[in-house]
C-alpha positions in Angstrom: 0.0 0.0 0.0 3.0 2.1 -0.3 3.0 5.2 -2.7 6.8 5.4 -3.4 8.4 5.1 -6.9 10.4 2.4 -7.6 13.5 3.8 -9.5 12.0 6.9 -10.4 14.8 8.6 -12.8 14.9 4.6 -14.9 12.4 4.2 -17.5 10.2 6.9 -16.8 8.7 7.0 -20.4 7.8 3.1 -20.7 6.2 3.3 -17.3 4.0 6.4 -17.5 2.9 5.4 -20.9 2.2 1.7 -19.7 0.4 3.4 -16.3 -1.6 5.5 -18.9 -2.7 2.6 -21.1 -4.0 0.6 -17.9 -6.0 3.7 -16.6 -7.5 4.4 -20.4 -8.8 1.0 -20.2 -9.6 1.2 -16.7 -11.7 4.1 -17.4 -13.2 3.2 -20.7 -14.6 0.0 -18.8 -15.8 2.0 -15.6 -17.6 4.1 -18.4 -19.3 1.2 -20.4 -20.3 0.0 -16.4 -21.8 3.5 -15.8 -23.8 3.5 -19.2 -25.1 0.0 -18.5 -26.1 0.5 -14.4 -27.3 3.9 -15.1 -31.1 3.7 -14.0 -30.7 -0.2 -13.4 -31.7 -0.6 -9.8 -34.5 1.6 -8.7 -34.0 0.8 -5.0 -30.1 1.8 -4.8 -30.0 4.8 -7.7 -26.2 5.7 -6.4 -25.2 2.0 -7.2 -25.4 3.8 -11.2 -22.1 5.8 -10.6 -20.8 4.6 -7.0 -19.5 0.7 -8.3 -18.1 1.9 -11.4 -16.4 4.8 -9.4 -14.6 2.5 -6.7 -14.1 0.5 -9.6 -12.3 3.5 -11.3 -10.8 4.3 -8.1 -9.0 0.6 -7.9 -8.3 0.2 -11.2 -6.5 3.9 -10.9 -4.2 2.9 -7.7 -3.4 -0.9 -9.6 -2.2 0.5 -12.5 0.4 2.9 -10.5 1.4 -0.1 -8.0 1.8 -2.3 -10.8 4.5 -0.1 -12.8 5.9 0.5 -9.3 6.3 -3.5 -8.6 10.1 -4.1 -8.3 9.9 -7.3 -11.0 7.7 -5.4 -14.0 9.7 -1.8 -13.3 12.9 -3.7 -13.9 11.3 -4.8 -16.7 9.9 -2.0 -18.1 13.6 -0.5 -17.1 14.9 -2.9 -19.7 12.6 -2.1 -22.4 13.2 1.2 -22.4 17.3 0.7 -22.5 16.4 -1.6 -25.7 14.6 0.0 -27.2 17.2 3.1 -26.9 19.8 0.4 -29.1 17.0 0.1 -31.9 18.7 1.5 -35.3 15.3 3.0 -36.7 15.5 2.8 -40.4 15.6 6.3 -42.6 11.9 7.8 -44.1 12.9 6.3 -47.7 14.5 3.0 -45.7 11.1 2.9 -44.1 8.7 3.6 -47.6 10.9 0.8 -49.4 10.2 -1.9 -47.3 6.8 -0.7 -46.6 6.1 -0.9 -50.7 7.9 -4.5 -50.9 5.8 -5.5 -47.9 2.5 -4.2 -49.7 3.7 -5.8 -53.2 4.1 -8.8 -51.8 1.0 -9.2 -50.3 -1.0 -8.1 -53.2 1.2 -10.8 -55.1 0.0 -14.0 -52.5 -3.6 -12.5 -52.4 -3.8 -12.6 -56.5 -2.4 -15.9 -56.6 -3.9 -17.2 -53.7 -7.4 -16.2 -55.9 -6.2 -17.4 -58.9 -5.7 -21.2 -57.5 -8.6 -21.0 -55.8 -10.2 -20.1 -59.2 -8.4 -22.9 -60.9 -9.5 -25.7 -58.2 -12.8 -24.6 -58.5 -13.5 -24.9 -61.9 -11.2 -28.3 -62.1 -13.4 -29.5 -59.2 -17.1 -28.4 -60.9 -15.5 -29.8 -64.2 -14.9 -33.5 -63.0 -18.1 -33.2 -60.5 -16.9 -32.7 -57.4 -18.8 -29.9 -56.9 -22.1 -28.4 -58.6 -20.8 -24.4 -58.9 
């Protein structure tokens, strides 16, 4: 139940950004909660926004413990140094690969059609199949 900060000058990025992603989905399902309790129960009307509140609340103080737990810190720690030793590739490095990458697929999906075309029409041709 401690509020410290485990290593607090190592991996600050990864961490915050990880402790963000946790609360967005925290709070996006504490949202859809509200939406679907709201007007539910006519004998507790505060159950609407109290439960997905606390909810909010708890899911809020996890996702600070968690990036604050010695074991995924360290972790997270190591990600960050990592990814610092990534060579990123150039803009034109980048649009290169990312046409060869498109080309080929568009290659596989045509002649991934093409024999499924062709086994078709051998298969209707010696009755397999009525299409």
């Amino acid at each position: 139940m401690h509020t410290s900060v485990y290593k607090p000058t190592q991996g600050r990025l990864v961490r915050q950004l990880t402790a963000l992603a946790i609360w967005v989905i925290v709070l996006l399902g504490c949202y859809r909660m509200y939406i679907s309790l709201r007007g539910g129960v006519p004998s507790m009307p505060w159950a609407g926004w109290a439960a997905p509140l606390a909810l909010a609340a708890a899911g809020c103080w996890f996702g600070f413990r968690v990036v604050n737990w010695p074991r995924f810190a360290d972790f997270l720690i190591a990600v960050e140094a990592e990814m610092k030793k990534v060579t990123w590739p150039s803009k034109d490095e980048l649009v290169r690969a990312s046409i060869v990458v498109i080309a080929t697929i568009i290659i596989l999906a045509v002649t991934l059609f093409l024999f499924d075309v062709v086994w078709q029409w051998l298969f209707a041709a010696i009755g397999v199949t009525t299409s």
